[in-house]
NUROPA-710466 format. One record per residue: residue number from 1; residue in three letters; x, y, z of N, C-alpha, C, O in turn. Coordinates in pm, 1 decimal, always signed. Each point is the difference from the previous one (the first is absolute). Layout:
! NUROPA-710466
<pt NUM, 'Ala', <X, Y, Z>, <X, Y, Z>, <X, Y, Z>, <X, Y, Z>>;
...
//
This chain:
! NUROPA-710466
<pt 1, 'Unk', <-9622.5, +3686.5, +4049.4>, <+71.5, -91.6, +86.0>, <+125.6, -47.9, -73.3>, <-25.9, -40.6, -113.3>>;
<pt 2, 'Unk', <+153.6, +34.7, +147.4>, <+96.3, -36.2, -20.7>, <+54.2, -143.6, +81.1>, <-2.3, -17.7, +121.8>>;
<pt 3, 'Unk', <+43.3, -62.9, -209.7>, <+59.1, -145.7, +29.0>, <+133.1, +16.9, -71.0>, <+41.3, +51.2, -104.1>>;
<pt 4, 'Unk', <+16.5, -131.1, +229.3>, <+157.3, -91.8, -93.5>, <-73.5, -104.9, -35.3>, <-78.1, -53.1, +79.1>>;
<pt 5, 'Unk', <+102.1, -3.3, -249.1>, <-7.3, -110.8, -23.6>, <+131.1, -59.1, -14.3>, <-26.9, -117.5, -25.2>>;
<pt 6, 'Unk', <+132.3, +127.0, +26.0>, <+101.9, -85.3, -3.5>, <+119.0, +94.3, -26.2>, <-27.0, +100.1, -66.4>>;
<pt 7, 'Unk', <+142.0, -114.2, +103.8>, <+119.3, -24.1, +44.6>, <+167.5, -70.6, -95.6>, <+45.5, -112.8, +18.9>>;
<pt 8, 'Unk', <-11.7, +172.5, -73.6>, <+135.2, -76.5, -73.5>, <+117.8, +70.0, +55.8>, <+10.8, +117.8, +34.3>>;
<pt 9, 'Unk', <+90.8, -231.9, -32.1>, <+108.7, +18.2, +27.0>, <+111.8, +99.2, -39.3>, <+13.0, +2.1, -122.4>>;
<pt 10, 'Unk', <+69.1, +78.1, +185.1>, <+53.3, +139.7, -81.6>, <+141.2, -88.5, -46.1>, <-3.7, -116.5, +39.6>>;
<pt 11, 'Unk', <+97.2, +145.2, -98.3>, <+137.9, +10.4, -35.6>, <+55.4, -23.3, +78.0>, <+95.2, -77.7, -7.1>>;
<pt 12, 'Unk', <-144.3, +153.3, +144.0>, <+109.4, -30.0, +116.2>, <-112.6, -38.8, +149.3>, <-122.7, -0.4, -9.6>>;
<pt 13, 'Unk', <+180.0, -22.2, +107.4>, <-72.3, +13.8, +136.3>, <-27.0, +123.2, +33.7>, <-43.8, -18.8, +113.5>>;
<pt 14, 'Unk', <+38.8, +129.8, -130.6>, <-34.0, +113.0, -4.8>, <-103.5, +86.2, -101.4>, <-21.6, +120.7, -10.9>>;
<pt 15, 'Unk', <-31.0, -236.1, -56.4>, <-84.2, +54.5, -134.3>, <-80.3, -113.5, +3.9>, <+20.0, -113.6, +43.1>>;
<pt 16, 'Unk', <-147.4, +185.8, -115.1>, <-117.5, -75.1, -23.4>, <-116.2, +45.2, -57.9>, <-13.4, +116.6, +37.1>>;
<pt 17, 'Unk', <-93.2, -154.1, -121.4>, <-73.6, +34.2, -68.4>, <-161.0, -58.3, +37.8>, <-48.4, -110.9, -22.7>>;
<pt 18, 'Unk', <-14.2, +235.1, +91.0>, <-134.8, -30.4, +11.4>, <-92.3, +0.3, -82.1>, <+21.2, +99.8, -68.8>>;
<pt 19, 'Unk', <-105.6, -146.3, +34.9>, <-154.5, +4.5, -62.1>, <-161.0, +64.7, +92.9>, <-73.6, -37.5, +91.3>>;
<pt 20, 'Unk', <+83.4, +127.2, -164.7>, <-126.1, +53.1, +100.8>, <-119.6, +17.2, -104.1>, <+24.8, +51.7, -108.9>>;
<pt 21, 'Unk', <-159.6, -95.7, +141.4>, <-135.4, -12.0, -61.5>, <-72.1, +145.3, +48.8>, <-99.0, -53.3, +50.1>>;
<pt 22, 'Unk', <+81.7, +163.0, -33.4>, <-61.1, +86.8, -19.2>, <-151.8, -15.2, -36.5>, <-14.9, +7.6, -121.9>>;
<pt 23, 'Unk', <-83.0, -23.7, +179.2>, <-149.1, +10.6, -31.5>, <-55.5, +73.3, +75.8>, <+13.0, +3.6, +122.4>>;
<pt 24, 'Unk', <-90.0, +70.9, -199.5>, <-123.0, +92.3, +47.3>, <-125.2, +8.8, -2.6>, <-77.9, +71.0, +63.7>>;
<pt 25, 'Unk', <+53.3, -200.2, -194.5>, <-125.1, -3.1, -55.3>, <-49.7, +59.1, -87.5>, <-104.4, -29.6, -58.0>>;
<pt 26, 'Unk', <+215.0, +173.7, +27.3>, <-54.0, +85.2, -103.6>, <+79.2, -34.3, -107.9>, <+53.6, -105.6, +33.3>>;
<pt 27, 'Unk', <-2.5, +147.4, -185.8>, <+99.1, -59.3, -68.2>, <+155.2, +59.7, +39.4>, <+106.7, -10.9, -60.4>>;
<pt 28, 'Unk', <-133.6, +63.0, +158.6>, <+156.1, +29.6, +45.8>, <+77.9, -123.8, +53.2>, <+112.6, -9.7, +48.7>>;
<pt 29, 'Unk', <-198.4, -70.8, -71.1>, <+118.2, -133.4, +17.1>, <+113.7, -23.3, -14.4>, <+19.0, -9.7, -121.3>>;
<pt 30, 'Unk', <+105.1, -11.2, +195.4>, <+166.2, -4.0, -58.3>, <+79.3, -110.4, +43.9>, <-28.8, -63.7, +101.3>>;
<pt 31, 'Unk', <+82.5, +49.9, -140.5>, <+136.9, -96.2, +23.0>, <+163.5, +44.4, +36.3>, <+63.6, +22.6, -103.0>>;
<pt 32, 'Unk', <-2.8, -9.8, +200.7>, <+74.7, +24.2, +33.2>, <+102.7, -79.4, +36.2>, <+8.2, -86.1, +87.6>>;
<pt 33, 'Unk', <+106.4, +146.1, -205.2>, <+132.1, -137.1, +45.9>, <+123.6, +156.3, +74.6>, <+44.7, +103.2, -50.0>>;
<pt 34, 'Unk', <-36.0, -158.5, +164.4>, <+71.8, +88.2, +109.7>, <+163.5, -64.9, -38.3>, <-7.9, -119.8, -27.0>>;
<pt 35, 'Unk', <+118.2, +162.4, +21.5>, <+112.5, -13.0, +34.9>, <+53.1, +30.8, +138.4>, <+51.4, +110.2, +19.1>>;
<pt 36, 'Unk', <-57.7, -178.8, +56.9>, <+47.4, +37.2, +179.1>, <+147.0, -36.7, +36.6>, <+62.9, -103.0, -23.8>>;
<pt 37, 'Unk', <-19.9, +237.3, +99.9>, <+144.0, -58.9, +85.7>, <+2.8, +37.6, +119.0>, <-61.3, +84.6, +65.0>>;
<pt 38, 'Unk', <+153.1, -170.0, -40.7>, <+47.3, -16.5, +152.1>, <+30.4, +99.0, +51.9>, <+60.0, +55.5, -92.0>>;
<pt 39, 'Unk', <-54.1, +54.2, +228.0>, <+36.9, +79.4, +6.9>, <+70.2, -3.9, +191.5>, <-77.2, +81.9, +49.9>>;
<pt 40, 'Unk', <+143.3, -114.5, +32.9>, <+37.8, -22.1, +97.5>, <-84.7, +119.8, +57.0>, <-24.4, +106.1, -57.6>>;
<pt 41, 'Unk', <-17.9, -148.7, +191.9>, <-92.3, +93.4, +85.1>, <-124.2, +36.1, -99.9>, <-88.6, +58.2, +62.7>>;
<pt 42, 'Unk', <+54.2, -79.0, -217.0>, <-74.1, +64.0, -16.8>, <-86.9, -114.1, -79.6>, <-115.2, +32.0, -29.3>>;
<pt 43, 'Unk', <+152.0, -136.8, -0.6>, <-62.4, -118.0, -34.2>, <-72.3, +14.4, -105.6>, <+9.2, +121.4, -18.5>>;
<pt 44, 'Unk', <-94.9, -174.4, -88.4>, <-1.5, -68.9, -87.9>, <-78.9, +187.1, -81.2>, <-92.4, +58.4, +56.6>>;
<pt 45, 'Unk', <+150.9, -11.5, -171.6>, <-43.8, +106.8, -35.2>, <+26.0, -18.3, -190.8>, <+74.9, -63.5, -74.2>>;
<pt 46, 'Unk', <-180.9, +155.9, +61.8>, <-6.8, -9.0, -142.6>, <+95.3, +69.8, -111.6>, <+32.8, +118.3, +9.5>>;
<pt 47, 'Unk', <+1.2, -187.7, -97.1>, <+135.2, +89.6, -113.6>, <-95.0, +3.7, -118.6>, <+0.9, +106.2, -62.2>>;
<pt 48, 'Unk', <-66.6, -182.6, +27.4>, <-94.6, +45.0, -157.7>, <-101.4, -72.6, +35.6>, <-8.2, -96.2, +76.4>>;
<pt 49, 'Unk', <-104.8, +177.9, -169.3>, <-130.2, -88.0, -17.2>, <-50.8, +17.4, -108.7>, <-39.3, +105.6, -49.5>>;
<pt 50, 'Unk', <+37.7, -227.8, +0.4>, <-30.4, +38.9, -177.4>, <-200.7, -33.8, +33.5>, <-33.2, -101.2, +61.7>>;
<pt 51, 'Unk', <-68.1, +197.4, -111.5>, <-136.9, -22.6, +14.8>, <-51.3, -104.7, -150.8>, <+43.8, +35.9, -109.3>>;
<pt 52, 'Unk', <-116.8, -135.3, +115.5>, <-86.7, -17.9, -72.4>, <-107.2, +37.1, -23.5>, <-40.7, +47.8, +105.9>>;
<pt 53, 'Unk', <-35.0, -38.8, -180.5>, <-161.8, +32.5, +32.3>, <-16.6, -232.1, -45.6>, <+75.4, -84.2, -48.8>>;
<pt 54, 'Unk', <-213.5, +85.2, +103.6>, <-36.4, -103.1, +1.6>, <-17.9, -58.1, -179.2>, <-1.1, -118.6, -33.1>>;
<pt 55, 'Unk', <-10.5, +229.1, -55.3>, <-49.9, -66.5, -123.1>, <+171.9, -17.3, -62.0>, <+1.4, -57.0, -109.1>>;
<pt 56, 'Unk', <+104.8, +87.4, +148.9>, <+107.8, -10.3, +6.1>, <+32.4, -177.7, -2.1>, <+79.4, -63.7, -69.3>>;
<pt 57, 'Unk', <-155.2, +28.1, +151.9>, <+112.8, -135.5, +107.6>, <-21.3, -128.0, -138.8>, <+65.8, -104.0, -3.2>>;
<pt 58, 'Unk', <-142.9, +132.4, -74.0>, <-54.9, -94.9, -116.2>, <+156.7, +10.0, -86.7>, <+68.2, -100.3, -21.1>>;
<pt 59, 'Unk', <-36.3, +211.5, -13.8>, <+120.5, +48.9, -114.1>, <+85.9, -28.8, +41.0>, <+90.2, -35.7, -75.7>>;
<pt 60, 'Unk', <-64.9, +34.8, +252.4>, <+153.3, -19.3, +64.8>, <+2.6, -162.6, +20.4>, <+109.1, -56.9, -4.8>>;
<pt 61, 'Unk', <-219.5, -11.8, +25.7>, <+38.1, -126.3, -30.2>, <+56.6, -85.5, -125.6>, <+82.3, -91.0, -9.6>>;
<pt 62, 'Unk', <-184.1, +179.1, -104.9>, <+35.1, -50.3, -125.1>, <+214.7, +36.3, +24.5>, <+93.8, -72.8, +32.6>>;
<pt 63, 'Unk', <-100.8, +157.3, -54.6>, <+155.0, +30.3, -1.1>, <+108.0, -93.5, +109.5>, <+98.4, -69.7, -24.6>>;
<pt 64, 'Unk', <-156.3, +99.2, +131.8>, <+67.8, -111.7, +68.6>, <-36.3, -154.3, -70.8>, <+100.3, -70.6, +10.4>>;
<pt 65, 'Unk', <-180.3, +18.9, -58.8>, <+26.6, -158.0, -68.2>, <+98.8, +45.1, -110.7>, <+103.1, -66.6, -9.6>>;
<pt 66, 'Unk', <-116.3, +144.5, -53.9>, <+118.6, +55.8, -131.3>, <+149.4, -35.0, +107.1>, <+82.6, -90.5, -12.2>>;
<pt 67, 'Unk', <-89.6, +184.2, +99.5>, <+142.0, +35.8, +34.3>, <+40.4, -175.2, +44.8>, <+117.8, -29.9, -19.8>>;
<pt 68, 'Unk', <-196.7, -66.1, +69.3>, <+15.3, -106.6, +97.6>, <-23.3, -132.1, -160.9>, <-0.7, -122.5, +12.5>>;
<pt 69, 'Unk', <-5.8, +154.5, -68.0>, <-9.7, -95.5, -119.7>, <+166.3, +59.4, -95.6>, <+81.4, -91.0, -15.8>>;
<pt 70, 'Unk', <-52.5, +189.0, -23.4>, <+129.7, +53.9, -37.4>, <+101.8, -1.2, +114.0>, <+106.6, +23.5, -57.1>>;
<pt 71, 'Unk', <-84.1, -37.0, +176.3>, <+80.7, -53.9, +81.4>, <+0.6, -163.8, +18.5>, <+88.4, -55.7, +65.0>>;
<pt 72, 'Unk', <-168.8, +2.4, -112.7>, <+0.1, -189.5, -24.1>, <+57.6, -5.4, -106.6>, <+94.0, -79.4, -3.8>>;
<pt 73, 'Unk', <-129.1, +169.1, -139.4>, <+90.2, -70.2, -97.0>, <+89.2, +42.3, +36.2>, <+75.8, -91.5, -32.3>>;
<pt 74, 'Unk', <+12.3, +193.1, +97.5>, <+132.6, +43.6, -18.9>, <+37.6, -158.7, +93.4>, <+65.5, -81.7, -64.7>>;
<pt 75, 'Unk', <-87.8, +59.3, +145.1>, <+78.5, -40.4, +145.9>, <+13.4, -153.0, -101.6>, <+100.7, -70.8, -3.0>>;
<pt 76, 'Unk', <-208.4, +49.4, -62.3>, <+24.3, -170.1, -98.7>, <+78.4, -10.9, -79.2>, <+69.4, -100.0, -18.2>>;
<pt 77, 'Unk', <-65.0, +257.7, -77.1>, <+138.3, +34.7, -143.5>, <+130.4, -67.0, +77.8>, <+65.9, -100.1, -28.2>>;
<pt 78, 'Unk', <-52.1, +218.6, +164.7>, <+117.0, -25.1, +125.1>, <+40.0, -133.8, -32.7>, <+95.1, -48.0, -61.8>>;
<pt 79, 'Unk', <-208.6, -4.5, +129.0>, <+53.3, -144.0, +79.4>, <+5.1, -90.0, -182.9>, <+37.6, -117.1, +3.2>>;
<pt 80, 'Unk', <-57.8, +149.4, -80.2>, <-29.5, -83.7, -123.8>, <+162.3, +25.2, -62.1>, <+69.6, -86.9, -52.5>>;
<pt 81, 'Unk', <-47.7, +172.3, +65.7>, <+161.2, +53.5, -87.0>, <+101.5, -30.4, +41.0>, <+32.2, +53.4, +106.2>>;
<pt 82, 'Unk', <+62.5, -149.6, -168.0>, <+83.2, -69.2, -13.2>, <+153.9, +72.5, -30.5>, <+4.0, +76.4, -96.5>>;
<pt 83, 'Unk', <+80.5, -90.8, +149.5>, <+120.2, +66.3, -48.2>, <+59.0, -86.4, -117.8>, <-2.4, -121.7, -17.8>>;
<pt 84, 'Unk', <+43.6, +200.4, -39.5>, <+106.0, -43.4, -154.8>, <+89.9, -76.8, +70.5>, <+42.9, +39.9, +108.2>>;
<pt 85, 'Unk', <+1.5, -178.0, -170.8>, <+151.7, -28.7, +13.4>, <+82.9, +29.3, -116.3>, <-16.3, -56.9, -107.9>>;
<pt 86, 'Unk', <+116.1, +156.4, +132.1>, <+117.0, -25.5, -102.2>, <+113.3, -49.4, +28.4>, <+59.0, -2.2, +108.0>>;
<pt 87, 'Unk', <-22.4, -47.8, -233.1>, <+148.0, -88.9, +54.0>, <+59.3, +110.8, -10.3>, <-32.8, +110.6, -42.8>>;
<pt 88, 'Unk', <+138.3, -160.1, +94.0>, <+154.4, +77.3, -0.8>, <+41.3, -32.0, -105.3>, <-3.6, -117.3, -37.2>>;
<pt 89, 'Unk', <+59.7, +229.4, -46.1>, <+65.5, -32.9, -137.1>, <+111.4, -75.3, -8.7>, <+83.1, +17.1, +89.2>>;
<pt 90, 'Unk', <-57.5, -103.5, -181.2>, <+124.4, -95.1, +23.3>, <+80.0, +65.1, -155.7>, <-34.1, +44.7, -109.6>>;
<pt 91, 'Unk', <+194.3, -83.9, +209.4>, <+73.2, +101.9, -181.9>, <+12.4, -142.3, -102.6>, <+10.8, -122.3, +8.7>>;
<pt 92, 'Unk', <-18.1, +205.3, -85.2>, <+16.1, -64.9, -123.2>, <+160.1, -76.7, -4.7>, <+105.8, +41.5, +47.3>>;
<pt 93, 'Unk', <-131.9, -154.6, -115.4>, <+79.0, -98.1, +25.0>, <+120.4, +36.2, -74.0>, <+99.7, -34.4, +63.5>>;
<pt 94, 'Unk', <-77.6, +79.8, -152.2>, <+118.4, +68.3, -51.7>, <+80.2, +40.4, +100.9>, <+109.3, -42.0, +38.0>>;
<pt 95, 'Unk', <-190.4, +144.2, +6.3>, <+82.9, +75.1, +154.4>, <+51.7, -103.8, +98.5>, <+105.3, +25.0, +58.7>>;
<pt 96, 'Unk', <-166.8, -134.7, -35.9>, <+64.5, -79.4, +92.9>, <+56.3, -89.0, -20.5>, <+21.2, -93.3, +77.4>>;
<pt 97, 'Unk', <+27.2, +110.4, -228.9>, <+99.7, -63.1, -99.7>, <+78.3, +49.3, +67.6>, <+47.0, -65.6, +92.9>>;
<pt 98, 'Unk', <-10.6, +183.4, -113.5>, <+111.5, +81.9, -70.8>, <+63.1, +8.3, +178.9>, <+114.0, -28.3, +36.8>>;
<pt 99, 'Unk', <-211.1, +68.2, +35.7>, <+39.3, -11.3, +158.6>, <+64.9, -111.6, +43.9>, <+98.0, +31.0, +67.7>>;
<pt 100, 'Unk', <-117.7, -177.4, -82.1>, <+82.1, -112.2, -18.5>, <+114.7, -0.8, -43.5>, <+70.2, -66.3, +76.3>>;
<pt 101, 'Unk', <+8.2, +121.4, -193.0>, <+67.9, +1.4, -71.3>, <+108.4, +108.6, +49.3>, <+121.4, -19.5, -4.3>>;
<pt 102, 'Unk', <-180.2, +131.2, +49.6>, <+38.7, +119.2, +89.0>, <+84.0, -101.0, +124.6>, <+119.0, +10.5, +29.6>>;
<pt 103, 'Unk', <-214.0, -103.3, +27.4>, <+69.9, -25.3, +174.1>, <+113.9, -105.0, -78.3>, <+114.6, -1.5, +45.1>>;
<pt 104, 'Unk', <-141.5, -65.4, -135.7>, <+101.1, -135.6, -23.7>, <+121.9, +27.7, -59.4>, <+88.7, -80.5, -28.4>>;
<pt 105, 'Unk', <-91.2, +224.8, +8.4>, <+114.1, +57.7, -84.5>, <+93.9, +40.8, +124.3>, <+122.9, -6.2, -3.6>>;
<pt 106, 'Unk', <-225.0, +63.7, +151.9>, <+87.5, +77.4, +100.9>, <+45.3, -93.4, +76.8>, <+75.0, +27.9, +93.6>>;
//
């Protein structure tokens, strides 16, 4: 027997990603994440399907908390990092001696 268990949003309105539970009772058990698009007159059709087997879905979670814990620190580094201020160099006062002396002469 095959179920959708759930449904995510694609990139666009034309894309979308199903979840399908596969049971048989025997260990052919699977997990199926469908990539679907839109197709005018021909409506909702499949572009990839990557298969799990069920002893799979344990490893792909671990990795997904990896991937969803290393996208928090990045997004905190982000928001944590501060831009440099540098001044603008100022000339040395000699120079704006000598520039004085330059206009009071002309």
């Amino acid at each position: 027997m095959e179920s959708v268990i759930g449904v995510l949003e694609g990139r666009n309105e034309s894309e979308k990603v199903e979840v399908h539970l596969t049971q048989s009772g025997s260990a052919e058990e699977r997990l199926d994440l469908r990539l679907l698009s839109w197709g005018e007159g021909i409506g909702w059709y499949p572009q990839k399907t990557i298969t799990l087997h069920c002893g799979e879905i344990d490893a792909l979670q671990t990795i997904l908390k990896r991937a969803k814990a290393l996208i928090q620190t990045n997004n905190r580094q982000v928001s944590n990092a501060r831009g440099e201020l540098v001044p603008f160099p100022l000339r040395p006062k000699k120079t704006q001696a000598l520039k004085r002396r330059a206009l009071k002469q002309a």
